[in-house]
Phi, psi and omega in degrees: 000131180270175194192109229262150153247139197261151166246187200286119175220063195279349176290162199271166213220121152297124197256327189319279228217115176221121134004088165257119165307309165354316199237033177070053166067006187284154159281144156202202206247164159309315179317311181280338201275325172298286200310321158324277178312321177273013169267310180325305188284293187295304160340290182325308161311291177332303169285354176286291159320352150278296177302325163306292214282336170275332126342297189290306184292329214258011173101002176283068164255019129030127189284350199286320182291299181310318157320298169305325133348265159342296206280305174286346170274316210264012155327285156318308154273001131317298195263337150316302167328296220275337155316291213284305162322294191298314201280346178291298203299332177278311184312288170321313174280326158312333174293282183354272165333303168315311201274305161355294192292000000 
């Protein structure tokens, strides 16, 4: 049995402005870089659905692919949703925060 350790990251954290390899070492608030990232994500996804469906065009229409298909689109719209979720709701607690403030 392993025994997982956390460590202390009771300090405080900068938000303004974070460093993305992504956008070339440029700043950019978090907010843009989880958007980045859930782009990122989905691009990815996209291409795994593109390399299927060509597959598919080049005569792999196999019920074993065409499942796999399947599986990856609704994948994809798993992971639209919850982008699309995710970043309205952190957008709305920054409005928040913001009026707060």
């Amino acid at each position: 049995m392993s025994t997982l350790n956390f460590q202390n990251v009771s300090g405080a954290i900068q938000t303004s402005a974070v460093g993305n390899v992504a956008n070339g070492g440029k700043k950019s608030t978090w907010y843009e870089a989880l958007a980045n990232a859930w782009g990122q994500s989905l691009d990815g996804q996209a291409g795994q659905l593109e390399s299927l469906a060509q597959q598919i065009n080049e005569g792999d229409d196999k019920p074993s692919t065409l499942t796999m298909l399947s599986a990856e689109s609704a994948k994809m719209q798993f992971m639209a949703t919850s982008s699309s979720s995710s970043l309205t709701s952190v957008g709305q607690a920054l409005e928040t925060m913001a009026r707060k403030g």
